[in-house]
Backbone of each chain as nested JSON, in Angstrom:
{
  "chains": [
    {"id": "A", "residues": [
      {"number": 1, "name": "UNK", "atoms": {"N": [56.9, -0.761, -43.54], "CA": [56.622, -1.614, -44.705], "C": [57.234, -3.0, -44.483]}},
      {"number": 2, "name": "UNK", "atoms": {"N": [56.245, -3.735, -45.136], "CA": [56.833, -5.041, -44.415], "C": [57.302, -6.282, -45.639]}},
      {"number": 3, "name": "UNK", "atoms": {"N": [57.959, -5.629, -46.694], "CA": [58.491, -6.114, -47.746], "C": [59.585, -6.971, -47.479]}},
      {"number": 4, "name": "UNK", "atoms": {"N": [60.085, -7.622, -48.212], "CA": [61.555, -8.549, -48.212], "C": [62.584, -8.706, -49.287]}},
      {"number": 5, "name": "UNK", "atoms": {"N": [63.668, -8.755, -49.061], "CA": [64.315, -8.634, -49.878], "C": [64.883, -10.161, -50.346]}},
      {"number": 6, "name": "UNK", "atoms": {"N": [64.867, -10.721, -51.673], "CA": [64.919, -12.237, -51.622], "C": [66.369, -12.256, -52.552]}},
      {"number": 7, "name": "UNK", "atoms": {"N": [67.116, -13.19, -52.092], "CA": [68.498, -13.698, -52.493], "C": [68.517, -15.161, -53.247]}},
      {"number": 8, "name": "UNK", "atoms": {"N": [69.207, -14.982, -53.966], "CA": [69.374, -16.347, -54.58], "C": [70.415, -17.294, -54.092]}},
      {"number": 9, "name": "UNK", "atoms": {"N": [70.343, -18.195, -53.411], "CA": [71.889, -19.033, -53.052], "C": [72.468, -19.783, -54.175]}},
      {"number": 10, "name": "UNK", "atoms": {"N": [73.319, -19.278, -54.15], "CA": [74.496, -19.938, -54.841], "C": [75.725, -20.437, -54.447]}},
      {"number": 11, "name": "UNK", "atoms": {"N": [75.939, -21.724, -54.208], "CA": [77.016, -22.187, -53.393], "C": [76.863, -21.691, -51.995]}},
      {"number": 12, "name": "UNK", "atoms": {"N": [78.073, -21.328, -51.616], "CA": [77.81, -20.433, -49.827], "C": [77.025, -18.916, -49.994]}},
      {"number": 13, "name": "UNK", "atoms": {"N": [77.141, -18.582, -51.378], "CA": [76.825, -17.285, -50.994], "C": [75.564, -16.964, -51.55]}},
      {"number": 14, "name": "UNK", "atoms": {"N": [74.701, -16.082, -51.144], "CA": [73.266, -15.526, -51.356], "C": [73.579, -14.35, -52.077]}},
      {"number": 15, "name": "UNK", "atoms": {"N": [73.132, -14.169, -53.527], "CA": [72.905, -13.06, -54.749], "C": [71.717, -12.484, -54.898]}},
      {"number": 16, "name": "UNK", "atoms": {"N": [71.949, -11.368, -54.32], "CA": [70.319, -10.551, -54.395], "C": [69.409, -10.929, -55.793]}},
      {"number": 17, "name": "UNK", "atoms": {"N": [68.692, -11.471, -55.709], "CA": [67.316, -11.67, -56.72], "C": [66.587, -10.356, -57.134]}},
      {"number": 18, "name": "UNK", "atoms": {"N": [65.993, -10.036, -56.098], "CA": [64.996, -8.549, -56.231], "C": [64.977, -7.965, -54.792]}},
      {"number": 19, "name": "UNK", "atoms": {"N": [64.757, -6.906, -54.971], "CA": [64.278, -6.072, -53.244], "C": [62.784, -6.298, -53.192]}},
      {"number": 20, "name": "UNK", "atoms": {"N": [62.748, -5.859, -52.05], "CA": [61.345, -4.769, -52.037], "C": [60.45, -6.186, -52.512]}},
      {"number": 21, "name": "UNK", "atoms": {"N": [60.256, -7.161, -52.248], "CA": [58.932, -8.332, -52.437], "C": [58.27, -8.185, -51.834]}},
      {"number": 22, "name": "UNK", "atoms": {"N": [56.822, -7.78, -52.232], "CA": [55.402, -8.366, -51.516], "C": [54.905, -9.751, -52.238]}},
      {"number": 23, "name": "UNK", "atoms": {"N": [54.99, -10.153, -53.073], "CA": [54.171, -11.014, -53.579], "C": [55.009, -12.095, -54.059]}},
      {"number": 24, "name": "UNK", "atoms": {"N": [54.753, -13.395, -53.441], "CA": [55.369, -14.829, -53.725], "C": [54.043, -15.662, -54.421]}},
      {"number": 25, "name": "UNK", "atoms": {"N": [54.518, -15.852, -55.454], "CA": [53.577, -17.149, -55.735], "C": [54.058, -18.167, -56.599]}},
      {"number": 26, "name": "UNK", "atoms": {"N": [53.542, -19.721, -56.804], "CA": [53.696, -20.446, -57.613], "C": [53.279, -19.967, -59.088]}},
      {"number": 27, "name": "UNK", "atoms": {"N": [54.409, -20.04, -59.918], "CA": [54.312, -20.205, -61.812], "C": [54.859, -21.14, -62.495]}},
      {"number": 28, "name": "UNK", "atoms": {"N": [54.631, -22.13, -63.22], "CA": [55.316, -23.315, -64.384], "C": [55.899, -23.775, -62.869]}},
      {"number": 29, "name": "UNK", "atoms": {"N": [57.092, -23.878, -63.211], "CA": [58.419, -24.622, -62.636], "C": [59.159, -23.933, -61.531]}},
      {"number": 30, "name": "UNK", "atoms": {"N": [58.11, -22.673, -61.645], "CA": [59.39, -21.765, -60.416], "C": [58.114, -21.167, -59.511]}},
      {"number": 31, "name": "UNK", "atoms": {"N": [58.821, -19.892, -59.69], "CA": [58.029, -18.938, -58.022], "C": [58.314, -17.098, -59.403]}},
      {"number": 32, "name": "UNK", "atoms": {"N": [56.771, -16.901, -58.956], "CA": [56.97, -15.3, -59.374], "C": [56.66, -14.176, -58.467]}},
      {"number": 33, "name": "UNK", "atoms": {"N": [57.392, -13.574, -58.494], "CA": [57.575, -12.566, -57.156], "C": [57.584, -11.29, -58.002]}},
      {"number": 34, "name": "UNK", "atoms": {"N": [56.726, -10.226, -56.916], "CA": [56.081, -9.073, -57.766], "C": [56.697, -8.123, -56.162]}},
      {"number": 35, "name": "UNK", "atoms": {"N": [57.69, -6.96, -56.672], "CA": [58.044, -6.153, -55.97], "C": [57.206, -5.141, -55.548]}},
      {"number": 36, "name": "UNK", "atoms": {"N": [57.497, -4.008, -54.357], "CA": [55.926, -3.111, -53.983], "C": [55.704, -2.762, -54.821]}},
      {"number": 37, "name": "UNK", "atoms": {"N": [56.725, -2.294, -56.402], "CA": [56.247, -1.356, -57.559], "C": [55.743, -1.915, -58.457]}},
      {"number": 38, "name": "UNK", "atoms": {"N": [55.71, -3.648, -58.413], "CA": [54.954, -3.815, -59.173], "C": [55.658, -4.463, -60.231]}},
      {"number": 39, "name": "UNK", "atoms": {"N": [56.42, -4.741, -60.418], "CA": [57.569, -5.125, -60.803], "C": [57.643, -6.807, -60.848]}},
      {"number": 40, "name": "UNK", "atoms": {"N": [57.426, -7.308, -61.839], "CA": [57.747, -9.188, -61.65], "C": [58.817, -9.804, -62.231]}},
      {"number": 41, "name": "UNK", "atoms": {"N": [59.22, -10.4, -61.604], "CA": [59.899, -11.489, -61.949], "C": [60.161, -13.033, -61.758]}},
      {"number": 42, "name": "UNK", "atoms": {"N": [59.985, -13.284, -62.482], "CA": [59.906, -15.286, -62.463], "C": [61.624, -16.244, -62.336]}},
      {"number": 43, "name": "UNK", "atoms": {"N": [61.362, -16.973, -61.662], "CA": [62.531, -17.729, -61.35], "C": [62.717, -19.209, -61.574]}},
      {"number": 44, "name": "UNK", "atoms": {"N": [63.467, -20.524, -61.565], "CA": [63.195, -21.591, -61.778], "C": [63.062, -21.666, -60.406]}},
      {"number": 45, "name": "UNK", "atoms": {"N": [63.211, -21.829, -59.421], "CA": [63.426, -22.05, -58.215], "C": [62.201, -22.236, -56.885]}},
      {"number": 46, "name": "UNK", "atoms": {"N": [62.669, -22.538, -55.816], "CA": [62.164, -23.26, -54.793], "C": [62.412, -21.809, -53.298]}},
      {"number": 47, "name": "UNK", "atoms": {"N": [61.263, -22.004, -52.286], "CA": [61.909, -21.583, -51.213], "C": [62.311, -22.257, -50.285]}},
      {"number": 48, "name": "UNK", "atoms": {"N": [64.019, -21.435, -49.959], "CA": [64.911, -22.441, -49.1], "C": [64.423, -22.256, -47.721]}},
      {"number": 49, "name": "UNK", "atoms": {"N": [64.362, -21.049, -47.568], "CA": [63.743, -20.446, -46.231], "C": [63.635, -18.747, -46.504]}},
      {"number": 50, "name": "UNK", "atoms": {"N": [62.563, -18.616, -45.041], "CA": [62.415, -17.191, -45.339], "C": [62.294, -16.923, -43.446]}},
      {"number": 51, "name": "UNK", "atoms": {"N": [62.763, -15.499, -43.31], "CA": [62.538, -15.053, -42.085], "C": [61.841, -13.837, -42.256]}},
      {"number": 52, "name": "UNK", "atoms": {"N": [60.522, -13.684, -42.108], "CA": [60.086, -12.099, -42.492], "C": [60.465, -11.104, -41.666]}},
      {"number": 53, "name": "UNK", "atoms": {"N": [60.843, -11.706, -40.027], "CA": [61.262, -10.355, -39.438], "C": [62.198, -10.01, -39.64]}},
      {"number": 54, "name": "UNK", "atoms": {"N": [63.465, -10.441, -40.552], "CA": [64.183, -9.943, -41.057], "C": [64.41, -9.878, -42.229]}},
      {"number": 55, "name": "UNK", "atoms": {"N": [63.265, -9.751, -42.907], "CA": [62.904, -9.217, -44.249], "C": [64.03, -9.995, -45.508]}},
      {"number": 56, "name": "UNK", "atoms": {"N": [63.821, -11.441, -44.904], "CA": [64.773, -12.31, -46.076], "C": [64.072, -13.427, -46.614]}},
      {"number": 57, "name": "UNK", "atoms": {"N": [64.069, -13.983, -47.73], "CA": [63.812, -15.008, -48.465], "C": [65.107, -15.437, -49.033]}},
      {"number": 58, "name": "UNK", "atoms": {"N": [65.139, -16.428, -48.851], "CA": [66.343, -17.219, -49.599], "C": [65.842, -18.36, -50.56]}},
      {"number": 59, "name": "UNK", "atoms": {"N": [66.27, -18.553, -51.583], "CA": [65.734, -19.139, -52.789], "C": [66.919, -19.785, -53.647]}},
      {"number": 60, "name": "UNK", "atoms": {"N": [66.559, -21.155, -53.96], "CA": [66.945, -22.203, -54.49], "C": [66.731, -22.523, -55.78]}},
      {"number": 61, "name": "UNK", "atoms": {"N": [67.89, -22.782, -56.462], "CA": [66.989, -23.368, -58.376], "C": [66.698, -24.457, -57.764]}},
      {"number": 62, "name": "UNK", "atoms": {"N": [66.013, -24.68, -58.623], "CA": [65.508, -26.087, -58.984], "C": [66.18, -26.504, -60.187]}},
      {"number": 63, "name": "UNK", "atoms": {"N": [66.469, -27.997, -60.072], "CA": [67.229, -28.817, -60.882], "C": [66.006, -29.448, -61.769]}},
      {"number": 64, "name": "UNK", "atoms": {"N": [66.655, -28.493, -63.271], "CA": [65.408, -28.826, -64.149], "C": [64.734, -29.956, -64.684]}},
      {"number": 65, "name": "UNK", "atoms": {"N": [66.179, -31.034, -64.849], "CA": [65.864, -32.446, -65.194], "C": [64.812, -32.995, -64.257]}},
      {"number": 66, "name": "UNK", "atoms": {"N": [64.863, -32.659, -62.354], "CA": [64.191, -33.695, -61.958], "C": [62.64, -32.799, -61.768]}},
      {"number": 67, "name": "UNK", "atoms": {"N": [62.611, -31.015, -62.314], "CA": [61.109, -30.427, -62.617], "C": [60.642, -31.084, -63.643]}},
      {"number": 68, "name": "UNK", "atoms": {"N": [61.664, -31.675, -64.581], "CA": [60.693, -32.238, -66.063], "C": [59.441, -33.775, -65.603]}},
      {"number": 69, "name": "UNK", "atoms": {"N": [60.88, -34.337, -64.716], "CA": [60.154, -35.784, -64.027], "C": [59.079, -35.342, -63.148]}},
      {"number": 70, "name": "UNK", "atoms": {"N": [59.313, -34.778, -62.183], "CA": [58.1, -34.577, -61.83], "C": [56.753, -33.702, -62.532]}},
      {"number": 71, "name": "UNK", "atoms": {"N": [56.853, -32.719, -63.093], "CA": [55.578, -32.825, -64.2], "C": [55.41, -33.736, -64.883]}},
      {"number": 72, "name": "UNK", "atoms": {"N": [56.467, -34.706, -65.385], "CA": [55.388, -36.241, -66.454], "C": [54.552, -36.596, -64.941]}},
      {"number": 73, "name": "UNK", "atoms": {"N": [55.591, -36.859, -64.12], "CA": [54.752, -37.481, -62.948], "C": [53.349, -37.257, -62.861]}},
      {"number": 74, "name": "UNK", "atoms": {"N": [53.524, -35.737, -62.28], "CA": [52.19, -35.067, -61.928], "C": [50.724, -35.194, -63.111]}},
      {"number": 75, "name": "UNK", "atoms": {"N": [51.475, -35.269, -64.336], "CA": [50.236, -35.102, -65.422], "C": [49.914, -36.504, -65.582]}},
      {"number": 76, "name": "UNK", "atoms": {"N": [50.918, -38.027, -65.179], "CA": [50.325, -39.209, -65.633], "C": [49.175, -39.609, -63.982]}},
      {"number": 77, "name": "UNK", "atoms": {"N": [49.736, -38.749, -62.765], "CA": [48.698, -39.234, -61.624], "C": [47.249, -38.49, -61.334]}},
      {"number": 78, "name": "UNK", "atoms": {"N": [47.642, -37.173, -62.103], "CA": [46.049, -36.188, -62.109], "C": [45.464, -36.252, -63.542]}}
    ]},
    {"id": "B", "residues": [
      {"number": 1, "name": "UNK", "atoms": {"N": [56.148, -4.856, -37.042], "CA": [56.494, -5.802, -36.969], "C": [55.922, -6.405, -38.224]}},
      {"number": 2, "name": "UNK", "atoms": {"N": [56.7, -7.317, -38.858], "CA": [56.522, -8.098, -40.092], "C": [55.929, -9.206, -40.256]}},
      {"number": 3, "name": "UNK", "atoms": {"N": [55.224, -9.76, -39.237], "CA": [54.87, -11.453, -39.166], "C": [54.082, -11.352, -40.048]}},
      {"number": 4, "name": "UNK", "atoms": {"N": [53.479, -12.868, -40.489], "CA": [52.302, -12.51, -40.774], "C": [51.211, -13.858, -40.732]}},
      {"number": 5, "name": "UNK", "atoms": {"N": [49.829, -13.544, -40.663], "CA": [49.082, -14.764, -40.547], "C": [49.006, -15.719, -41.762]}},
      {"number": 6, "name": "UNK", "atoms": {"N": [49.099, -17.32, -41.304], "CA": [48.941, -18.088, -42.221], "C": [47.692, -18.811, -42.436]}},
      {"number": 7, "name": "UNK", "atoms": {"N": [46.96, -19.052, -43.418], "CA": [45.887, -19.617, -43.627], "C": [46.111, -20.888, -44.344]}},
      {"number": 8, "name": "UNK", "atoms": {"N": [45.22, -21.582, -44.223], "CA": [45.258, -23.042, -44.943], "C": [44.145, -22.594, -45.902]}},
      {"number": 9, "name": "UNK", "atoms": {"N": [43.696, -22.97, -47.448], "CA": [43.069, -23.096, -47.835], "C": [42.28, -24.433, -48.046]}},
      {"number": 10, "name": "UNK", "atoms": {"N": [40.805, -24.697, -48.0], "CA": [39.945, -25.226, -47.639], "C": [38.95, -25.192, -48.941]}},
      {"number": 11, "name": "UNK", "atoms": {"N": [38.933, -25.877, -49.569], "CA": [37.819, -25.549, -50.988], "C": [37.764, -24.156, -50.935]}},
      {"number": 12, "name": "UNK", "atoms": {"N": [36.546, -23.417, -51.028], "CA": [36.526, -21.575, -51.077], "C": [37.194, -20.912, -49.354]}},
      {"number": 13, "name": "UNK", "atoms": {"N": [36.926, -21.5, -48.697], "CA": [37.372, -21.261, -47.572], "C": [38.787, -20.806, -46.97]}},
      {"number": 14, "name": "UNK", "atoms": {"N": [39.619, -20.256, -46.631], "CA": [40.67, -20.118, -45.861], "C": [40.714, -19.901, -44.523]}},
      {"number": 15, "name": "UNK", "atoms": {"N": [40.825, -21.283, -43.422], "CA": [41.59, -21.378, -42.295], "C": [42.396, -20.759, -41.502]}},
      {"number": 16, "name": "UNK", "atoms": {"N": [42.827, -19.978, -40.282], "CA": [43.223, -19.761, -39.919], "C": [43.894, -20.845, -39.374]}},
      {"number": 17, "name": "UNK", "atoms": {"N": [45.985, -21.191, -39.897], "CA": [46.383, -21.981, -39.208], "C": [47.36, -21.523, -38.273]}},
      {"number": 18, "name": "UNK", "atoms": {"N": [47.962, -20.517, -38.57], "CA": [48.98, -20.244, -37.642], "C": [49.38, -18.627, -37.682]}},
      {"number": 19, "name": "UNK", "atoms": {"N": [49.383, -17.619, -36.155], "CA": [48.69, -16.509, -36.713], "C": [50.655, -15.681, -35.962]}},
      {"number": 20, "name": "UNK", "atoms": {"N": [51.118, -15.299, -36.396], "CA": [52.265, -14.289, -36.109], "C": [53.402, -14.861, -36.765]}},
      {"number": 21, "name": "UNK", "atoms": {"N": [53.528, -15.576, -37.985], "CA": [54.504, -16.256, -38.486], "C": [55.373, -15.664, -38.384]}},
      {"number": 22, "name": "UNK", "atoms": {"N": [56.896, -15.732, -38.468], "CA": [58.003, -15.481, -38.667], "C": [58.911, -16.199, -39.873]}},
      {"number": 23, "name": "UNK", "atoms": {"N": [59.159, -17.295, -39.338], "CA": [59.677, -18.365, -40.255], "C": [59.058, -19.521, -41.151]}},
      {"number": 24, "name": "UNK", "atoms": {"N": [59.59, -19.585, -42.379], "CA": [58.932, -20.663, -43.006], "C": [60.374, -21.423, -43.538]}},
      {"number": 25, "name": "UNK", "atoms": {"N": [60.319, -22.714, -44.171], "CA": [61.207, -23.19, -44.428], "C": [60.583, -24.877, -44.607]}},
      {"number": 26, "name": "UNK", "atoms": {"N": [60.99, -25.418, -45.802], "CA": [60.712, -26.768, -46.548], "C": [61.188, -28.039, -45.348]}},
      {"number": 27, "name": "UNK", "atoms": {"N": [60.039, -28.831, -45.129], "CA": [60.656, -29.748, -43.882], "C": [59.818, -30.854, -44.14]}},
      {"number": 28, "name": "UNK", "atoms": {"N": [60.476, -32.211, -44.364], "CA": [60.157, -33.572, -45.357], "C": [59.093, -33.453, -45.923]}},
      {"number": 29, "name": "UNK", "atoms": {"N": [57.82, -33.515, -46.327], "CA": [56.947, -33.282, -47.167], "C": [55.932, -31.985, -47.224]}},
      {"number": 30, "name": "UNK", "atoms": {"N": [56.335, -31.355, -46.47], "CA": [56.01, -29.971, -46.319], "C": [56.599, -28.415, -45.589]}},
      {"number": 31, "name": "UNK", "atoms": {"N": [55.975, -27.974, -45.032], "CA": [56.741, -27.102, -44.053], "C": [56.789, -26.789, -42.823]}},
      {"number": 32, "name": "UNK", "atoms": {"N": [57.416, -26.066, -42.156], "CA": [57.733, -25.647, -41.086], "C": [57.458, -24.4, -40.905]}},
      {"number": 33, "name": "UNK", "atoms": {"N": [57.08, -23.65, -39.874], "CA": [56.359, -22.616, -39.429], "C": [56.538, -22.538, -38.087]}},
      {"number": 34, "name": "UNK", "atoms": {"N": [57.677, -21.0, -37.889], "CA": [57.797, -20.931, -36.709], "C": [56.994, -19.544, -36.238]}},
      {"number": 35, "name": "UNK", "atoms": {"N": [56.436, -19.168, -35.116], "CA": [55.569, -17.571, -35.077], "C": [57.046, -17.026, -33.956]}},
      {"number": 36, "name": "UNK", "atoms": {"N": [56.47, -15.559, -33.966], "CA": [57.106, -14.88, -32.976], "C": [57.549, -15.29, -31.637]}},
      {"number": 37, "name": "UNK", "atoms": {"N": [56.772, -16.041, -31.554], "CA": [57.005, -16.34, -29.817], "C": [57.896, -17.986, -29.886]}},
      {"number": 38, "name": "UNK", "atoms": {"N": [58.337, -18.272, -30.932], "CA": [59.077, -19.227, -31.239], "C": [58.263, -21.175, -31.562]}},
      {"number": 39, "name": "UNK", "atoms": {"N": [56.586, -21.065, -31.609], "CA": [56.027, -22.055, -31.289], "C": [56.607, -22.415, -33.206]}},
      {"number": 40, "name": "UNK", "atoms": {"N": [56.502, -23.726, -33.058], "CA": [56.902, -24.339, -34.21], "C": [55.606, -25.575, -34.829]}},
      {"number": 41, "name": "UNK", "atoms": {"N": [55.251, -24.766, -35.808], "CA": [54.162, -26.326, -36.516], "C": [54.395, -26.586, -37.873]}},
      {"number": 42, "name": "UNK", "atoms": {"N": [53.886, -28.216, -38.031], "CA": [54.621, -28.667, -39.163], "C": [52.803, -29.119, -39.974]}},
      {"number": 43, "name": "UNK", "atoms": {"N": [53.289, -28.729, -41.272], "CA": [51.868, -28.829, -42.293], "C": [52.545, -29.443, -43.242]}},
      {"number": 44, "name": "UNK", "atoms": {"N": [51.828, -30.47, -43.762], "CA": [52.066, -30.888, -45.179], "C": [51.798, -30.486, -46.513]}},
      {"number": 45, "name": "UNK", "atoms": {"N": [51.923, -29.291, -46.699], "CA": [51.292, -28.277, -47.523], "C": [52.102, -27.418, -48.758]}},
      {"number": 46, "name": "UNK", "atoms": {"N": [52.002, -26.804, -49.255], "CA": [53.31, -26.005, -49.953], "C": [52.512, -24.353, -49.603]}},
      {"number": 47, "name": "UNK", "atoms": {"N": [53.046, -23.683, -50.511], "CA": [52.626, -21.69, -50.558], "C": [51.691, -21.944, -51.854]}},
      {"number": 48, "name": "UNK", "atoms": {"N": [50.304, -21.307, -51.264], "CA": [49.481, -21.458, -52.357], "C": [49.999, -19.343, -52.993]}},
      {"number": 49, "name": "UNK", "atoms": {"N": [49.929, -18.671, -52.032], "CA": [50.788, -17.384, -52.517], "C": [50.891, -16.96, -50.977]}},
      {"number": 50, "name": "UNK", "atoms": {"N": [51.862, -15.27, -51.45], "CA": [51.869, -15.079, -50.037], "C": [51.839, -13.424, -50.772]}},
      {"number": 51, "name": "UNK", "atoms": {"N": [50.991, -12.628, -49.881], "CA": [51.657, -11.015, -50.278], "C": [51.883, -10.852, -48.349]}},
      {"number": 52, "name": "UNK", "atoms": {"N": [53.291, -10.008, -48.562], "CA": [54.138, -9.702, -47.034], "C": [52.931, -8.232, -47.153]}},
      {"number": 53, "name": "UNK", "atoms": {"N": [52.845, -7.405, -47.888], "CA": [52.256, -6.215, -47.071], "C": [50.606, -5.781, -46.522]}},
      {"number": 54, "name": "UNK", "atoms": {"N": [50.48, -7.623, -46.786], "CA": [48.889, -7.638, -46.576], "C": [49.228, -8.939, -45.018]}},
      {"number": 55, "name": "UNK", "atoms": {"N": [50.749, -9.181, -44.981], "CA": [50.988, -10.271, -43.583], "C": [49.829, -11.218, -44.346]}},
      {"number": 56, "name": "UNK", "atoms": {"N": [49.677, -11.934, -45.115], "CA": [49.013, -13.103, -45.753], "C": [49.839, -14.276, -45.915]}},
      {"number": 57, "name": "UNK", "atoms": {"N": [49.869, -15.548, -46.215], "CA": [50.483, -16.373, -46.353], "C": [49.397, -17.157, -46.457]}},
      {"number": 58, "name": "UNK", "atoms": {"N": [48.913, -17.849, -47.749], "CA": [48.108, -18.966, -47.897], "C": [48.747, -20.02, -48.192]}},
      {"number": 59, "name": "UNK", "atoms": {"N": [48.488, -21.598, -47.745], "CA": [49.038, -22.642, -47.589], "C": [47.589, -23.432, -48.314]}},
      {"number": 60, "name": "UNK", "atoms": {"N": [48.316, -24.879, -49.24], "CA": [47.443, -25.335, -50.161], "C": [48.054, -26.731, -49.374]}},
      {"number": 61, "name": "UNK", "atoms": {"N": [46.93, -27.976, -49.122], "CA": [47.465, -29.386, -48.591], "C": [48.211, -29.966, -49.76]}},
      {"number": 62, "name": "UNK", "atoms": {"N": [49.106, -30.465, -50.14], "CA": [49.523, -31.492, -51.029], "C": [49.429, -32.701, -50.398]}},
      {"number": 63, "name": "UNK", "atoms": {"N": [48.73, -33.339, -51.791], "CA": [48.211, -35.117, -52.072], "C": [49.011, -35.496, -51.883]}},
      {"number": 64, "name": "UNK", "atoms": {"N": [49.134, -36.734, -50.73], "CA": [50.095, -37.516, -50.027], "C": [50.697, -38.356, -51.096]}},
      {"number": 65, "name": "UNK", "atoms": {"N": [50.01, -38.858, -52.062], "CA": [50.311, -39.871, -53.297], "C": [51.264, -39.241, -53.876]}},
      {"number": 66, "name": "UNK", "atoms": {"N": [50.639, -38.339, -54.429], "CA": [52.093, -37.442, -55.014], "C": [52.994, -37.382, -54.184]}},
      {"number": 67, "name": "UNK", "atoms": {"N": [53.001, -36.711, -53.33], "CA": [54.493, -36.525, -52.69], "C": [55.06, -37.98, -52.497]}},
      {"number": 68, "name": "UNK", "atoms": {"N": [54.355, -39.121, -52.385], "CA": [55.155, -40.368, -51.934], "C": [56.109, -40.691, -53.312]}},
      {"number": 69, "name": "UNK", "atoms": {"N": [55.186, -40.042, -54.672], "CA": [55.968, -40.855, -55.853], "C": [56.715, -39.795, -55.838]}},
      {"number": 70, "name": "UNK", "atoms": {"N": [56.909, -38.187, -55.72], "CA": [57.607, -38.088, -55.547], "C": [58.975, -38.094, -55.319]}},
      {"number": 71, "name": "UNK", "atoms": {"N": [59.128, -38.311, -53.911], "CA": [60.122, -38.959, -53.33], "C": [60.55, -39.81, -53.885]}},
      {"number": 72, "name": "UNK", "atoms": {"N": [59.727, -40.751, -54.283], "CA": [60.745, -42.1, -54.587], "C": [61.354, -41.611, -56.065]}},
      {"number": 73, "name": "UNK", "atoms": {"N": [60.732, -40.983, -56.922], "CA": [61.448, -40.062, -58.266], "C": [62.655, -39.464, -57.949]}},
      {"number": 74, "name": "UNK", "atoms": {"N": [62.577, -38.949, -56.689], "CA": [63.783, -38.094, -56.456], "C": [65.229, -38.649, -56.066]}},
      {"number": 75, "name": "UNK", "atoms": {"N": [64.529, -40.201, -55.254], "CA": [65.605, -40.759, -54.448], "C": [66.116, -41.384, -55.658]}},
      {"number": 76, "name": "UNK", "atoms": {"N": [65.388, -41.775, -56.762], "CA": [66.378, -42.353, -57.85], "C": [66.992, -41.623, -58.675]}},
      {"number": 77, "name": "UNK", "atoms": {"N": [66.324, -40.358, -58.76], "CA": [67.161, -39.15, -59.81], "C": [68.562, -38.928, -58.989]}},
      {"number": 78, "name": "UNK", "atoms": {"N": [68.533, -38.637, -57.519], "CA": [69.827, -37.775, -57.28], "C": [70.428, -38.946, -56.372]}}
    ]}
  ]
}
């Protein structure tokens, strides 16, 4: 099975988020990730990096003030 | 083995851009993509989604405009 297990960084250290991810995608302001069972969960955050052969994602918040600027952004250029 | 193929999406279409991924990771206006055998290519693109147990990874181009205002949003926010 070729799932991943994704961590949240915080400072130096990486805090397990969820196991078991198949499914990454863009939602609002973050990333929603759906485990093999099916299982979702939504995050504010960014990917920092990922290595699938070693079944890691590492994941970043996003700093909400500058998600707000960039959606005015995005909605005054599209 | 866990790699998996990346596609570019193309109006209805999806591309084959880069096929045994390993690594992904955010690199100046887009990403980085390294495969198994260590070859490294750079797309200006973000994750349109990815499911690991289907080895999928779709990649969406991002509008150069945007990302330029972007940037310059960012370099004055932080």
């Amino acid at each position: 099975m070729c799932e991943a297990n994704a961590y949240l960084k915080d400072g130096e250290n990486e805090v397990m988020f969820m196991e078991s991810v198949d499914v990454i995608e863009p939602y609002e302001n973050g990333l929603k990730l759906i485990d093999i069972f099916g299982m979702q969960k939504f995050i504010q955050a960014k990917i920092k990096d990922m290595t699938l052969l070693n079944h890691r994602i590492i994941l970043e918040k996003i700093d909400s003030e500058l998600v707000q600027i960039k959606l005015n952004i995005e909605s005054s250029v599209t």
